[in-house]
N, C-alpha and C positions, 0 to 999 in steps of 0.2 A: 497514303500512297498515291492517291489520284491526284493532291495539292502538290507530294514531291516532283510527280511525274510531269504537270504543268507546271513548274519551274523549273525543273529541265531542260523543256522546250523552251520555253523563256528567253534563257539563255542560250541558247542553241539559235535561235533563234536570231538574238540581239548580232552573234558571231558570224553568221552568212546573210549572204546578199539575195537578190529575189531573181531571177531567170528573166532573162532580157529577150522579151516574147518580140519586141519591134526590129530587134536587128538576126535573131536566129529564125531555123524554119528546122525545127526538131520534130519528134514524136507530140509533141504536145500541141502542134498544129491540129491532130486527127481528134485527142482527146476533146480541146477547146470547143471545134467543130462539132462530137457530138455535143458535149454540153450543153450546149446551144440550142443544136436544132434536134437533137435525140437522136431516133433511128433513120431522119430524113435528111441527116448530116452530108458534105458533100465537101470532099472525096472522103470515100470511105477505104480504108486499107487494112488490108490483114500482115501480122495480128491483132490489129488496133482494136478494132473493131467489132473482137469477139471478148475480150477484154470490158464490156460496157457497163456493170454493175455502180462502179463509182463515177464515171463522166454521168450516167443515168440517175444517181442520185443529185446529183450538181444541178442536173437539168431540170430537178422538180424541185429544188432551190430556188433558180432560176422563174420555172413557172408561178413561184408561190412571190417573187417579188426582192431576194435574195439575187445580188448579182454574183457573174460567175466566178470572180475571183475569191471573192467571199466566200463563195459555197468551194470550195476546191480549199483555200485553206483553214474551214472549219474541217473537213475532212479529214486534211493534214495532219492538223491538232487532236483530233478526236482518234485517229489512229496511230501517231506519237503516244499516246497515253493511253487507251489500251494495251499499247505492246508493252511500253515498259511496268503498268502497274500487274499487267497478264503476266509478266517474264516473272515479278518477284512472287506472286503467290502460287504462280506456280512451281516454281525452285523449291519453296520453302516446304510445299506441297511434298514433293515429289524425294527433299533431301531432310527433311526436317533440321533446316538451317537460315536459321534469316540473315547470321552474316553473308552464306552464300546466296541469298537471295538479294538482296544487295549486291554484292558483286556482279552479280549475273548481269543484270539489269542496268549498272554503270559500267559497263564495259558495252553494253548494248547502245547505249550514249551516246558510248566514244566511238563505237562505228560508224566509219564517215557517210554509208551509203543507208546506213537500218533507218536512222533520224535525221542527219545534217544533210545531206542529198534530198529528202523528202520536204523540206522544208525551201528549199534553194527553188525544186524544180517541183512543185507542186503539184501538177498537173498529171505527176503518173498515176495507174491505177492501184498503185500496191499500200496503198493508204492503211487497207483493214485486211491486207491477207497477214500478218505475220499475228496479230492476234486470233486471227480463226487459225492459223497453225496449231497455236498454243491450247486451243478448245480442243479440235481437231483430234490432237496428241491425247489429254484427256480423256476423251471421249476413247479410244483406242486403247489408252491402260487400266480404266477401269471396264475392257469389253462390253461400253456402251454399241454395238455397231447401229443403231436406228439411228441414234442423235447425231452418229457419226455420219451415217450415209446421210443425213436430210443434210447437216450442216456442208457435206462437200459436193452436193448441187447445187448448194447456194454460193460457196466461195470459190466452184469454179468457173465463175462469170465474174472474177476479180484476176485471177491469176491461173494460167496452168499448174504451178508447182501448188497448188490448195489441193488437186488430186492426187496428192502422195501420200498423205498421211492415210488415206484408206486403203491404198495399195501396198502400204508399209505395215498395215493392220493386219490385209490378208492375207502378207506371207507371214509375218508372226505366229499365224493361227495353222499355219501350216500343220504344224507337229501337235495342232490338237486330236485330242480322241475322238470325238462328234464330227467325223469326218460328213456323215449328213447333212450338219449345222454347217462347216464352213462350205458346203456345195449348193446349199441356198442362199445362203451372205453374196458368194460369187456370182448366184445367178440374179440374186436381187439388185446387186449393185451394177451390174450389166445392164441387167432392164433402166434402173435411173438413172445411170450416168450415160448411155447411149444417147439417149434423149438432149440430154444436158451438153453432150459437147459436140455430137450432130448438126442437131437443127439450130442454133447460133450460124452454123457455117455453111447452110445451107438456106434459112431464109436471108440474112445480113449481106444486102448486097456489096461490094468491093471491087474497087475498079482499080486498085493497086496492090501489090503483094509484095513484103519486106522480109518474111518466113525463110527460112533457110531448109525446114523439114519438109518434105512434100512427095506428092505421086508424080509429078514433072520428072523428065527425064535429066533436066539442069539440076533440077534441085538432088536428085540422087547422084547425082555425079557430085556432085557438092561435098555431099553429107559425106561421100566414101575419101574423098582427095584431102576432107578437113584435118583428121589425126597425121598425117605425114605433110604438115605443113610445121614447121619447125615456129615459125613466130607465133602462131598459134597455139602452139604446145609449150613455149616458155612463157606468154603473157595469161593463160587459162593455169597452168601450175601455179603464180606467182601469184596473179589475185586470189588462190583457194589456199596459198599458204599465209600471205597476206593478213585475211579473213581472220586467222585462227592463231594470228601474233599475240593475244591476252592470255592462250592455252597455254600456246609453245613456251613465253618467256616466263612461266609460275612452273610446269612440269616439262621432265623429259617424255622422250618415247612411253618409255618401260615403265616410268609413273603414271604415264594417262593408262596404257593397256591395261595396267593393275583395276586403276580407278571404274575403266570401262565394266571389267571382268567382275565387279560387283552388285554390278545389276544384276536382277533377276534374268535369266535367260528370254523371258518372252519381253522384255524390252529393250536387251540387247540387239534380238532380231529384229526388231522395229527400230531402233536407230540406224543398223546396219542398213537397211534394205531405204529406209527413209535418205539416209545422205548418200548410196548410190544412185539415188534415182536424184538427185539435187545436181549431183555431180554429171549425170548424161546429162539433164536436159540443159544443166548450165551449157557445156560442153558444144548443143547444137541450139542454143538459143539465139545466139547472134552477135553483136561485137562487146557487150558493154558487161566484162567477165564479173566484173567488181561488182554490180549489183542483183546477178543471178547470183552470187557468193554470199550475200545476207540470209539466205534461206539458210545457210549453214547456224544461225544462231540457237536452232534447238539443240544439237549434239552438244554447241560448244558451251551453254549457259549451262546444263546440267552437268556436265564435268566440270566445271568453275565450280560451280555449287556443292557438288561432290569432293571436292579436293581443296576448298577453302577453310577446314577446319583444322587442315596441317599447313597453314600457310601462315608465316609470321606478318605481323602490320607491314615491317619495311619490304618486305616483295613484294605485298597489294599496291603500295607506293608508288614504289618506283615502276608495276609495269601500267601501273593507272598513267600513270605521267608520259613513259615511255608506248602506249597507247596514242595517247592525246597530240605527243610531238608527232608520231609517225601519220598519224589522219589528217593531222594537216586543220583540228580543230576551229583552230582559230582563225585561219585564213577564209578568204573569199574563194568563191569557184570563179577562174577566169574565163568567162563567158564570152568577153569583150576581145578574144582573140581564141579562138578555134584550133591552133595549134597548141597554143599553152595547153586551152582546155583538157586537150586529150593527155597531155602529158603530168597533169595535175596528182594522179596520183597512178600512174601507169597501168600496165597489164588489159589494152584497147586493140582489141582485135590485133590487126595485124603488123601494129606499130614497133617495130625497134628501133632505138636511138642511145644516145648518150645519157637519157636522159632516165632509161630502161634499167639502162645500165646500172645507173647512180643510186635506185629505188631500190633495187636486188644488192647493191653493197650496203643499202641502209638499213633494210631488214638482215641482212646478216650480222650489220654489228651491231642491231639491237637484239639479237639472237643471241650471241657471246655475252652482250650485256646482262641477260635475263641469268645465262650458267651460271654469268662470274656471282650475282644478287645470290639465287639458290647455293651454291658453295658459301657462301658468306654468310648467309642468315637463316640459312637451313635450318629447320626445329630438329 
């Protein structure tokens, strides 16, 4: 799995282009910057900034004689291949199905933003969060909570969404009996995640702020005006419906609820509570809907997995393919002009165009495509 998983990326690889750091001035300006020079980076910007787990492993790359582009895409690579070789044993895990672990895992692939964006733009910090999801999650269904609570102090200095899965844990555990057990978990997890997402943003100094969340009086006006902004609310639907095009064109509604409603109850509560909370902080994380939308890949790999044993070859087919066309696979990220860019694969803050337009008639009639497949080769 680790040999398949690096020739994945291989290829994946071979098919995008590398982020044109001389002509843009992105987020990856803050990252490069720590890399470099660590915590004495300059400018330092939030959230950039709290985020420092992987620029900070770069940068003892760096110190060790590893230059930074190298160290940023060993990273890359190293967490390309955790996730996808994490995604199949854990399917297999969890459904006892390795074709659906397979599928899980190459539909993870074909998402443009899980691999192909990570490799493009190297430089984000979200390298090793989707495999600590995957542990995370783990660690949650077999009610490890120690391994769980140590591992999301550590993978919350990677990502904010790495503190879900424990908040996803402890409302699962809600309707336990040992109501004394889950009131120490609570207060345990208080005492160490206080600490943990604290003092990051209180000793890390930052002289810019990019944050949409905040105790600012702009930023609450913000956060209240965002849901009755209509561009906002068609391009934030469209990337989370987007996301979840490899579900949608194998099953209907009424097939996935089924599929859902098979889980045991306590990880039904934990996926519930886990992709509500995906969906706020996507929601106020900021313009780039489509890559806060990859965190959805735990909900969606386990129902793929769960539902690929009534699935004939030719539907895996055709929505592998029909996948691949709509991610835009093959293509390069146009970098080299900033309006393309955003229109690359739509659903960008607060952009509508023609072009919005064209994306949402393409997901729809691969939507019809996927029915007409299931009526036709339905088992």
């Amino acid at each position: 799995m680790l040999l398949l998983s690096a020739v994945a990326l291989f290829i994946l690889e071979i098919l995008t282009n590398s982020l044109n750091t001389q002509k843009n001035a992105w987020d990856f300006v803050y990252y490069l910057s720590m890399a470099k020079d660590g915590f004495h980076a300059s400018p330092m910007a939030s959230p950039f900034a709290y985020r420092y787990l992987t620029p900070l492993l770069v940068h003892v790359l760096f110190l060790a004689g590893i230059p930074i582009n190298i160290g940023f895409s060993l990273l890359a690579y190293l967490g390309g291949i955790t996730q996808l070789t994490g995604i199949f044993f854990f399917v297999k895990w969890l459904t006892h199905s390795s074709r659906g672990a397979y599928l899980a895992m190459s539909i993870t692939a074909l998402s443009l933003f899980n691999i192909k964006f990570l490799l493009f733009d190297i430089y984000r910090p979200d390298h090793l969060a989707y495999g600590l999801i995957l542990l995370q999650t783990y660690f949650a269904f077999k009610k490890n909570f120690f391994p769980l609570l140590v591992m999301t102090a550590i993978a919350s200095q990677i990502r904010e969404f790495n503190i879900i899965p424990l908040a996803a844990y402890l409302f699962m555990e809600l309707r336990t009996e040992d109501r004394r057990g889950l009131v120490q978990q609570i207060t345990l997890s208080t005492i160490c995640l206080a600490p943990a997402i604290i003092l990051p943003r209180l000793l890390i100094p930052v002289t810019e702020n990019y944050q949409i969340i905040g105790l600012s009086s702009d930023a609450i006006i913000t956060t209240l005006i965002l849901p009755f902004l209509p561009s906002v609310d068609v391009n934030f639907i469209f990337s989370i419906a987007a996301y979840f095009l490899p579900l949608l064109f194998i099953a209907d509604l009424k097939t996935i609820k089924t599929t859902f409603q098979s889980l045991p109850e306590d990880q039904r509560r934990y996926l519930a509570a886990y992709t509500a909370l995906v969906l706020f902080l996507s929601f106020l994380g900021g313009t780039d809907f489509n890559r806060f939308a990859t965190f959805l890949f735990l909900p969606q790999i386990i129902l793929i997995g769960l539902l690929t044993p009534s699935i004939t070859n030719p539907q895996i087919g055709f929505m592998l393919a029909s996948t691949f066309i709509f991610n835009r696979i093959w293509a390069y990220f146009p970098d080299w002009d900033v309006e393309k860019y955003r229109d690359f694969y739509g659903g960008f803050s607060l952009r509508l165009n023609m072009s919005t337009a064209y994306r949402i008639l393409e997901y729809i009639g691969f939507l019809a495509f996927g029915h007409f497949v299931r009526v036709r080769f339905d088992k």
